[in-house]
PDB file of N, H, CA, C and O in Angstrom:
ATOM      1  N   UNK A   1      30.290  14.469  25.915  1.00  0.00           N
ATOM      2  CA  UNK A   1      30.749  13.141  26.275  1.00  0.00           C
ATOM      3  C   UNK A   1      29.768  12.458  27.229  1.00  0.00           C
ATOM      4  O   UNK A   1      29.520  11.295  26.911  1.00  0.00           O
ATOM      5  N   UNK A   2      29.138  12.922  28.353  1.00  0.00           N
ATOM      6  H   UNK A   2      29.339  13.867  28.612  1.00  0.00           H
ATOM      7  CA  UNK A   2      28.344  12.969  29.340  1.00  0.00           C
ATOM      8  C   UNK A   2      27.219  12.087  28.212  1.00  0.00           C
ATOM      9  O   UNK A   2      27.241  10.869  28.392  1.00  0.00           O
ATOM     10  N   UNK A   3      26.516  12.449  27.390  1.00  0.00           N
ATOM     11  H   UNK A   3      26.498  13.438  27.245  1.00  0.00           H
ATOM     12  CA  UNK A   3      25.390  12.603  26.765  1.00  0.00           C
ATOM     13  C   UNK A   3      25.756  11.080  25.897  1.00  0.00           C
ATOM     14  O   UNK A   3      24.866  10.231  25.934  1.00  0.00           O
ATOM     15  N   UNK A   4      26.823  10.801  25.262  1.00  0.00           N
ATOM     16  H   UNK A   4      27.547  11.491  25.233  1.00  0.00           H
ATOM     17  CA  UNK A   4      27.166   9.215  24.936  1.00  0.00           C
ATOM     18  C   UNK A   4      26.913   8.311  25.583  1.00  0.00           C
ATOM     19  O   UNK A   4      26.226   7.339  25.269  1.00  0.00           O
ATOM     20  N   UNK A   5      27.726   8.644  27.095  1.00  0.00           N
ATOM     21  H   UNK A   5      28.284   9.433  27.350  1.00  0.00           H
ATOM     22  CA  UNK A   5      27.618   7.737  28.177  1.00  0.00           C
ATOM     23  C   UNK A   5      25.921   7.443  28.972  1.00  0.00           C
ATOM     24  O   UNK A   5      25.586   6.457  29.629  1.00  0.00           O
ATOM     25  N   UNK A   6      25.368   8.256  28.743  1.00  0.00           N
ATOM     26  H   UNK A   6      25.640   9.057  28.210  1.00  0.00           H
ATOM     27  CA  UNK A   6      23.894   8.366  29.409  1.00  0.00           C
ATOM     28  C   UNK A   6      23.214   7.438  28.098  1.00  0.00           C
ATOM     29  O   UNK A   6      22.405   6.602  28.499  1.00  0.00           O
ATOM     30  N   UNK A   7      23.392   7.460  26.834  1.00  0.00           N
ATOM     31  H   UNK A   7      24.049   8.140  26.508  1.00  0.00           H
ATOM     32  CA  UNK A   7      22.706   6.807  25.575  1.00  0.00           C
ATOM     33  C   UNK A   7      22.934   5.483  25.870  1.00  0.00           C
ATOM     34  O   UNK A   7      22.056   4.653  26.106  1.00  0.00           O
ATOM     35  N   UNK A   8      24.009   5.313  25.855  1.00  0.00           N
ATOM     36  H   UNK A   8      24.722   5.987  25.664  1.00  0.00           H
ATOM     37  CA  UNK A   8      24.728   3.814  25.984  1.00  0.00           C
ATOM     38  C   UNK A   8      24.042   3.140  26.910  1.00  0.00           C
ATOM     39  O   UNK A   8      23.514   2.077  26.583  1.00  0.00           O
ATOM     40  N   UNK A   9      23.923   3.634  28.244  1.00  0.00           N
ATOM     41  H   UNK A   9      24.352   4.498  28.510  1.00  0.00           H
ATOM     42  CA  UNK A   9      23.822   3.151  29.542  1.00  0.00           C
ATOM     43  C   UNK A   9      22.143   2.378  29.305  1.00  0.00           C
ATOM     44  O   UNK A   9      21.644   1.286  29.579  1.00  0.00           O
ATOM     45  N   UNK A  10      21.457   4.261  28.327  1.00  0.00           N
ATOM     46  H   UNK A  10      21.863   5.147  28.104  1.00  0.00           H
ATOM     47  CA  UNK A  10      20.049   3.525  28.108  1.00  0.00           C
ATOM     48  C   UNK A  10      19.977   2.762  26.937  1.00  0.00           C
ATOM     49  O   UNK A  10      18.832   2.577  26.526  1.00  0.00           O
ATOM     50  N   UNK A  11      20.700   2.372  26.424  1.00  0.00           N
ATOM     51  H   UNK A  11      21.631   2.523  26.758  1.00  0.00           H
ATOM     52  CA  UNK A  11      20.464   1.227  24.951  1.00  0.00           C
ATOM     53  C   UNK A  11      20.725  -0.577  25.779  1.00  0.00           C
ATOM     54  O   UNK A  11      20.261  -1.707  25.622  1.00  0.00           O
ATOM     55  N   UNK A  12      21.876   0.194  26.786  1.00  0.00           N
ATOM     56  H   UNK A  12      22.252   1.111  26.914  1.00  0.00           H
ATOM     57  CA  UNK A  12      22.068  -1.588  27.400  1.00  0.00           C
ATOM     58  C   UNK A  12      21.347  -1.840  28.153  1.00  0.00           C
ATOM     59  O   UNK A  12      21.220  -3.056  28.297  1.00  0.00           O
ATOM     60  N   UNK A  13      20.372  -0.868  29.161  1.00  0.00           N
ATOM     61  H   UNK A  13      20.475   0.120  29.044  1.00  0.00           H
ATOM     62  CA  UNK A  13      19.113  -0.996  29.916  1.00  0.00           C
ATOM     63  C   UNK A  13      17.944  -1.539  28.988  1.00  0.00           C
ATOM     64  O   UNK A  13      17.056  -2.219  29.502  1.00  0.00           O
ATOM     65  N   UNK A  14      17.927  -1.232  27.545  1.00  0.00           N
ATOM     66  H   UNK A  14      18.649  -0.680  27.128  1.00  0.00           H
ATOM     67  CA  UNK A  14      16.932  -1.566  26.905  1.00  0.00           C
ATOM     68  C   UNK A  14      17.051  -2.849  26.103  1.00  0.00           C
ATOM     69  O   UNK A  14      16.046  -3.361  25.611  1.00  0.00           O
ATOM     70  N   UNK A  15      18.144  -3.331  25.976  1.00  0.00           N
ATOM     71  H   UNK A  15      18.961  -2.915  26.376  1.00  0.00           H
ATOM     72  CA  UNK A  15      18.850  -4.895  25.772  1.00  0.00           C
ATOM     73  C   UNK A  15      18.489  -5.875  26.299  1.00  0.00           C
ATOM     74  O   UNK A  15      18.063  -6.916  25.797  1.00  0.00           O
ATOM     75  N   UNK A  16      18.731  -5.426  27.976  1.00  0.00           N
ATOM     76  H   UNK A  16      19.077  -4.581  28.383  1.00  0.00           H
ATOM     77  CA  UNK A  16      18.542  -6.012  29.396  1.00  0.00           C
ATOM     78  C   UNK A  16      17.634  -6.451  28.842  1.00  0.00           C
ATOM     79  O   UNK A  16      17.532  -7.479  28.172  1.00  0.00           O
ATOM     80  N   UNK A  17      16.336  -5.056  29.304  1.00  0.00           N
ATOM     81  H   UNK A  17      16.419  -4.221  29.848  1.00  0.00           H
ATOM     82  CA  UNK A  17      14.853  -5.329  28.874  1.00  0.00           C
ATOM     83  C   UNK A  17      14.311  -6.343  28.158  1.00  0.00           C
ATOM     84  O   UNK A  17      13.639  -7.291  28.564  1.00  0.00           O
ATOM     85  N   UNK A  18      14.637  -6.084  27.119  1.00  0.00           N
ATOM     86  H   UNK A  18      15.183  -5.314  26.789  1.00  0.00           H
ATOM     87  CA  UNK A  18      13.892  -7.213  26.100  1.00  0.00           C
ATOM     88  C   UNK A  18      14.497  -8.693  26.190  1.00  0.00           C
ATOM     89  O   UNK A  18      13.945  -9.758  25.913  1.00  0.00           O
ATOM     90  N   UNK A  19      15.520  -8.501  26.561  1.00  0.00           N
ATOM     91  H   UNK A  19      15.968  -7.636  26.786  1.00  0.00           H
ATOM     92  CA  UNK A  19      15.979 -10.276  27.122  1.00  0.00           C
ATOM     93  C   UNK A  19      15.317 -10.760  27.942  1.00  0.00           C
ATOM     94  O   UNK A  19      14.763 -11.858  27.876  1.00  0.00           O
ATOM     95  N   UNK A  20      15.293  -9.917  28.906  1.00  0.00           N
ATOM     96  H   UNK A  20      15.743  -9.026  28.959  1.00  0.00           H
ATOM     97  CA  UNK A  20      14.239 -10.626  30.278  1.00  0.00           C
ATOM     98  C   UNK A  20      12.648 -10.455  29.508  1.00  0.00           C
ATOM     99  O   UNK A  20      11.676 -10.673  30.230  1.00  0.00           O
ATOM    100  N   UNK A  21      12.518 -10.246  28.723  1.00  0.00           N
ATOM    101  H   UNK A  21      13.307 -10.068  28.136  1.00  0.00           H
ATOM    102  CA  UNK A  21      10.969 -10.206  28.659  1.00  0.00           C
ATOM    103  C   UNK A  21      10.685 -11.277  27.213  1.00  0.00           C
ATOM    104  O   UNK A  21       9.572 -11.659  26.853  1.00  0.00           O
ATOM    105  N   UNK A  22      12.008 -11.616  26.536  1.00  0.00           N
ATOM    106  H   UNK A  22      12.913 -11.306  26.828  1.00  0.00           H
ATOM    107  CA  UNK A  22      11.653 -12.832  25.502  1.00  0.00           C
ATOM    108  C   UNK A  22      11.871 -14.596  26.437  1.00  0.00           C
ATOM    109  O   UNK A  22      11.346 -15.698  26.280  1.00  0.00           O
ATOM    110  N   UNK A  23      13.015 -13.991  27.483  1.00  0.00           N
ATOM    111  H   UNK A  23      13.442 -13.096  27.612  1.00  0.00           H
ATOM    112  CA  UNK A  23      13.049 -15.314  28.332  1.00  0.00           C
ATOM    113  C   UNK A  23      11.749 -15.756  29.227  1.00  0.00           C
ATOM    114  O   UNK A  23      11.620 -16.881  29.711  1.00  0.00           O
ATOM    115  N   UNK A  24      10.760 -14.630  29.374  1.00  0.00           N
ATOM    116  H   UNK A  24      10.865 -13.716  28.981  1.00  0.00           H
ATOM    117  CA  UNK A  24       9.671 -15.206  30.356  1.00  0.00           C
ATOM    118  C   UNK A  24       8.583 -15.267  28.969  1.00  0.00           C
ATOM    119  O   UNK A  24       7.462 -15.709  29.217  1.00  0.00           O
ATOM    120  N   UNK A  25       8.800 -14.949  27.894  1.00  0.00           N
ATOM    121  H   UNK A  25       9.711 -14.590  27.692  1.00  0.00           H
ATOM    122  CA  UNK A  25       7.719 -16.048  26.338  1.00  0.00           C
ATOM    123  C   UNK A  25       8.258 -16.674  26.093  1.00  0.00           C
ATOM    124  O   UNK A  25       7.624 -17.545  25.497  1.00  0.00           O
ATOM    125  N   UNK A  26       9.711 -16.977  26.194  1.00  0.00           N
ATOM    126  H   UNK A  26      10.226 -16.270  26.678  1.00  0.00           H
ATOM    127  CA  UNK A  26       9.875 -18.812  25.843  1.00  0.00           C
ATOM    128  C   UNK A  26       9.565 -19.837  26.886  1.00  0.00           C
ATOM    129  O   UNK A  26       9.336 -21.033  26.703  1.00  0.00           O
ATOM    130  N   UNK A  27       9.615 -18.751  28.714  1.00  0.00           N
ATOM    131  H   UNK A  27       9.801 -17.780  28.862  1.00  0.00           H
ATOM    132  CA  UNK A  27       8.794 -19.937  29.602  1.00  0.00           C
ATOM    133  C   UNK A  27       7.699 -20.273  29.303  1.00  0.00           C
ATOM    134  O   UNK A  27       7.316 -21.439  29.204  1.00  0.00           O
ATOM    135  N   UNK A  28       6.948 -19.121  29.089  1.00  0.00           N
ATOM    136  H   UNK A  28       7.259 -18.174  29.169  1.00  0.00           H
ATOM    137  CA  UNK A  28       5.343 -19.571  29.095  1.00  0.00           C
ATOM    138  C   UNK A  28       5.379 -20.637  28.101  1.00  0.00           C
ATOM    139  O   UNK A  28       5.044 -21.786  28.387  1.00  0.00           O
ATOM    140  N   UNK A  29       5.838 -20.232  26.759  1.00  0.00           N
ATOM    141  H   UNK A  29       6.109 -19.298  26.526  1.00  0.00           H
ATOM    142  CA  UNK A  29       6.188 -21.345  25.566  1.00  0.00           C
ATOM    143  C   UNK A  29       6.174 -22.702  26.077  1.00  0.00           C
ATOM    144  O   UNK A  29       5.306 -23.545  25.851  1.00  0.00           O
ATOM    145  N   UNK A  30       7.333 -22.851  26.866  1.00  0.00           N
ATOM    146  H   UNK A  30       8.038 -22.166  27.050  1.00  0.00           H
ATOM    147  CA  UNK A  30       8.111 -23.750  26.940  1.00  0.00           C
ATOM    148  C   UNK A  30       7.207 -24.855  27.934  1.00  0.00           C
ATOM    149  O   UNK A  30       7.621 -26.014  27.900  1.00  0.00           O
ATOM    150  N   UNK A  31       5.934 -24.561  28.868  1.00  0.00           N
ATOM    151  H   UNK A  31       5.598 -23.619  28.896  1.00  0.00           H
ATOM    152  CA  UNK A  31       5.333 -25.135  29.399  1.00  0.00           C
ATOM    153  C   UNK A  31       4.077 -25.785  28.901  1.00  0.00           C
ATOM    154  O   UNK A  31       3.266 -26.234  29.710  1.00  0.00           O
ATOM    155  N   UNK A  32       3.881 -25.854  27.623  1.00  0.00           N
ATOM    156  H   UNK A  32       4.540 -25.489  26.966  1.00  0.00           H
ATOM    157  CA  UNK A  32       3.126 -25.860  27.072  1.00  0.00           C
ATOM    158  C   UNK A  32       3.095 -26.969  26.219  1.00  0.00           C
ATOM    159  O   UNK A  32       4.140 -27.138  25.591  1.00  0.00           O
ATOM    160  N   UNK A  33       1.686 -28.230  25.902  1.00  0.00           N
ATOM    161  H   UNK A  33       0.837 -28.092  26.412  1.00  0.00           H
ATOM    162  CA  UNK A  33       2.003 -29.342  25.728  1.00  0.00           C
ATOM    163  C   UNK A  33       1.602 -29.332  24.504  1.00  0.00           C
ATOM    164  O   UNK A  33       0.486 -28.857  24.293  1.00  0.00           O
ATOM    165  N   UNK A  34       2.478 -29.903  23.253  1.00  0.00           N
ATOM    166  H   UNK A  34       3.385 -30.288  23.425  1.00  0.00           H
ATOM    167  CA  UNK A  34       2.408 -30.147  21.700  1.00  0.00           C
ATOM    168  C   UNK A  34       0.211 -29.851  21.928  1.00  0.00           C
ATOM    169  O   UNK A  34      -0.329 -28.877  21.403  1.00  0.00           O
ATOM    170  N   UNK A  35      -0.288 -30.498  22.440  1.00  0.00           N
ATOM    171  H   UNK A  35       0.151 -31.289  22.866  1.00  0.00           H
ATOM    172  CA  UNK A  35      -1.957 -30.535  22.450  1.00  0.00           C
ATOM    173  C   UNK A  35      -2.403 -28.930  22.608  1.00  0.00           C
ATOM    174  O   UNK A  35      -3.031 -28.184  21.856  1.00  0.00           O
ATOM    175  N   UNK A  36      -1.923 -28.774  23.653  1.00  0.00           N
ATOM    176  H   UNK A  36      -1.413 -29.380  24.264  1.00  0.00           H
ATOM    177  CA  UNK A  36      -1.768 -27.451  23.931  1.00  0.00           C
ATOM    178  C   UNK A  36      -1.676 -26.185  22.680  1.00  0.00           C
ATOM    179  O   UNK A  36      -2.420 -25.458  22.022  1.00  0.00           O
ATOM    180  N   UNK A  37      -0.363 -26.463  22.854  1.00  0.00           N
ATOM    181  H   UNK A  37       0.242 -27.053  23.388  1.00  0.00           H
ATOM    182  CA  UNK A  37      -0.537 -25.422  21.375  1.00  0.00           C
ATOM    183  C   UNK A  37      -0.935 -25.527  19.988  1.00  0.00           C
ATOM    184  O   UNK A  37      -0.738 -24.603  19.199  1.00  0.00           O
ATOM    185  N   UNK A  38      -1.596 -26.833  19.596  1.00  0.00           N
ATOM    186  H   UNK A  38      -1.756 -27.583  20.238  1.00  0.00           H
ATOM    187  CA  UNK A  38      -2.197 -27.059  18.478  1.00  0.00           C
ATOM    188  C   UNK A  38      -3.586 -26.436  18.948  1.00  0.00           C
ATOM    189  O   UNK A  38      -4.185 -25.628  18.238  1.00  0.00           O
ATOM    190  N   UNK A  39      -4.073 -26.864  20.208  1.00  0.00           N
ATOM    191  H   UNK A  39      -3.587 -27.520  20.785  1.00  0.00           H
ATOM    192  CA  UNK A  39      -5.469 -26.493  20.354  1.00  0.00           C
ATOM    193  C   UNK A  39      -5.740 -24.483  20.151  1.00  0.00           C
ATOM    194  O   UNK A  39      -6.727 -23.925  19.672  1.00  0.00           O
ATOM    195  N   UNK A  40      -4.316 -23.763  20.782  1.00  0.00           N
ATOM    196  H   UNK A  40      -3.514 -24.217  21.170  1.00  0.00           H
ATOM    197  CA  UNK A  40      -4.358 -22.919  20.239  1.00  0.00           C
ATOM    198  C   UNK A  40      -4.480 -22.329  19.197  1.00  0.00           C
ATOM    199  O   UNK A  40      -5.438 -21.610  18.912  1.00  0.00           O
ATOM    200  N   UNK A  41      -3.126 -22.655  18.208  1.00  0.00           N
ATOM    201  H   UNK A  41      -2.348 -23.239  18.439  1.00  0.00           H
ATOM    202  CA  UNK A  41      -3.256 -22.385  17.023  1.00  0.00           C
ATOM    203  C   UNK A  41      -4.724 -22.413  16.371  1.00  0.00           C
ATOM    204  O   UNK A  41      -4.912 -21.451  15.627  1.00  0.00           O
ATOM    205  N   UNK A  42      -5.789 -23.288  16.481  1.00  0.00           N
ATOM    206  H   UNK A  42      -5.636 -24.070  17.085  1.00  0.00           H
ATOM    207  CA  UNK A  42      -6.325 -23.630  15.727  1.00  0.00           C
ATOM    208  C   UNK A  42      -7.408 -22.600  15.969  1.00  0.00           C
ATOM    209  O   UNK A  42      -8.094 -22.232  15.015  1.00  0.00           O
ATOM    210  N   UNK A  43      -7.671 -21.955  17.579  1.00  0.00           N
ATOM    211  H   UNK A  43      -7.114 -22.254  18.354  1.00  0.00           H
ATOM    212  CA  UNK A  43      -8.540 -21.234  18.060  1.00  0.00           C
ATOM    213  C   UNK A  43      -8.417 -19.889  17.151  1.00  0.00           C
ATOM    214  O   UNK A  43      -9.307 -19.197  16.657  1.00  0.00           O
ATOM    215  N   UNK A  44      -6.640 -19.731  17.092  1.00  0.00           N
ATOM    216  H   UNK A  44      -5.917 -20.293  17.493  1.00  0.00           H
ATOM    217  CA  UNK A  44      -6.316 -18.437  16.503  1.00  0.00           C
ATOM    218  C   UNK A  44      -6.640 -18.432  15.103  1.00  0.00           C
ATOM    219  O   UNK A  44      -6.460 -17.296  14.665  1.00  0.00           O
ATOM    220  N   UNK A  45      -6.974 -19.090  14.371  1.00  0.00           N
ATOM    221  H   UNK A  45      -7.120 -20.013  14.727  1.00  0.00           H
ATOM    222  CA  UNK A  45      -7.198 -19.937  13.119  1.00  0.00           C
ATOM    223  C   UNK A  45      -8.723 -19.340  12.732  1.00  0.00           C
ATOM    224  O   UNK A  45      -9.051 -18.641  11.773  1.00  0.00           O
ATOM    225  N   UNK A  46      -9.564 -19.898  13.881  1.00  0.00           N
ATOM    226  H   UNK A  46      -9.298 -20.465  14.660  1.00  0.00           H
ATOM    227  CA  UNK A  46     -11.186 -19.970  14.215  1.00  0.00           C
ATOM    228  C   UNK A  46     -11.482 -18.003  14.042  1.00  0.00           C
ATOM    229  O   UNK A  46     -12.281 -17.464  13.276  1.00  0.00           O
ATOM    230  N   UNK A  47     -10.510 -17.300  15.061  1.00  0.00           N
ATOM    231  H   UNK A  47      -9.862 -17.737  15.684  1.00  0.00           H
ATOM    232  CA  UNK A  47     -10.755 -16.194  15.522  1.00  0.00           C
ATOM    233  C   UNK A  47      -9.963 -15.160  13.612  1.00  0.00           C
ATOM    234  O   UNK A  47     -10.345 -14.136  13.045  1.00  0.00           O
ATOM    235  N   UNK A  48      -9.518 -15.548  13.487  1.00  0.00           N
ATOM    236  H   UNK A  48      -9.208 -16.380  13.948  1.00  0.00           H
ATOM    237  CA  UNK A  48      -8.780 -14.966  12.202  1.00  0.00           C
ATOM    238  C   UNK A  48      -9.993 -14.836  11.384  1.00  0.00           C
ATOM    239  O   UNK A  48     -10.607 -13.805  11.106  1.00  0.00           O
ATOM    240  N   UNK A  49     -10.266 -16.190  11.003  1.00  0.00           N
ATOM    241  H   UNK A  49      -9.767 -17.027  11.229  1.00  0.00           H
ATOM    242  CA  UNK A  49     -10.927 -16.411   9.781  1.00  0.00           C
ATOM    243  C   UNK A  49     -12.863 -16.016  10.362  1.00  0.00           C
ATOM    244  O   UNK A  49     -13.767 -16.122   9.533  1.00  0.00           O
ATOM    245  N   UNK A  50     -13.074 -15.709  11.422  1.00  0.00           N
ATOM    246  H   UNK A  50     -12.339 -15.622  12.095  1.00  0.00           H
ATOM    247  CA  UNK A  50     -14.190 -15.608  11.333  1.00  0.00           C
ATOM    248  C   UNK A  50     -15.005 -16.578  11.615  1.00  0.00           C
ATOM    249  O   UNK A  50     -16.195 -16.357  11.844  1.00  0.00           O
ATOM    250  N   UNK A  51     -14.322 -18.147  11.646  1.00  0.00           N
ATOM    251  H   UNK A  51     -13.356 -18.327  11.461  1.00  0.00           H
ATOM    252  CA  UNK A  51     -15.617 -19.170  11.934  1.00  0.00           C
ATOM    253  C   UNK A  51     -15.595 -19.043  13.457  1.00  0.00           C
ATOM    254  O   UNK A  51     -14.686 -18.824  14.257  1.00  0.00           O
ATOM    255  N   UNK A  52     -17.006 -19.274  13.594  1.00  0.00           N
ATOM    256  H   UNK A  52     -17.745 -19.452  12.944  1.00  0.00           H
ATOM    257  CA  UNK A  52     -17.651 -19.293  14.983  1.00  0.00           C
ATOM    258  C   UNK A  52     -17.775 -21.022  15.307  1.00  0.00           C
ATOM    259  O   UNK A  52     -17.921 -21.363  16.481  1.00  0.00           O
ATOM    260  N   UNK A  53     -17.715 -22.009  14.292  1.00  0.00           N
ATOM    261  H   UNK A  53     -17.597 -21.733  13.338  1.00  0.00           H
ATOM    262  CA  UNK A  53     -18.039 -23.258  14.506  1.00  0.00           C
ATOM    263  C   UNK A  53     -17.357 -24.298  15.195  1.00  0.00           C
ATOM    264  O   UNK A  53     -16.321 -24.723  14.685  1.00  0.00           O
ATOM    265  N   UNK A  54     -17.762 -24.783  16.276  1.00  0.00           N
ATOM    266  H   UNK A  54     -18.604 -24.437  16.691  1.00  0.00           H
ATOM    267  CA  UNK A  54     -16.540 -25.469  17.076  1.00  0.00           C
ATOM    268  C   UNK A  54     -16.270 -26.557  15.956  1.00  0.00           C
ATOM    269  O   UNK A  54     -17.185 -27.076  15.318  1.00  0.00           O
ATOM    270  N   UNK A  55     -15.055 -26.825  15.793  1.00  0.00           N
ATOM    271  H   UNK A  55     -14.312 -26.403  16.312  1.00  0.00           H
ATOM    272  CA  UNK A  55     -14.062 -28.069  14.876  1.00  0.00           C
ATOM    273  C   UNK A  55     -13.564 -28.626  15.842  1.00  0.00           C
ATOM    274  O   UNK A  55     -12.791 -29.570  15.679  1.00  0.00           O
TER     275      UNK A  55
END
């Protein structure tokens, strides 16, 4: 019984976890200006595909 209660305890510790750690990527997200993350995307785009050429 002991051994349920210890699982549980660590599945809702690990719940916790990942809540607090998707709420501080939707801050970072969330500060971030439409320019902003297009200019990203596009870097990630650049870095994917291999071009080295600034666009």
């Amino acid at each position: 019984m002991r051994l349920w209660k210890v699982l549980g305890l660590a599945g809702l510790a690990g719940v916790a976890a990942t809540g607090i750690v998707v709420a501080r990527n939707q801050r970072k997200r969330a500060d971030l200006t439409p320019d902003q993350v297009r200019e990203r995307l596009h870097r990630r785009l650049r870095e994917a595909t291999g071009d080295d050429a600034d666009a």
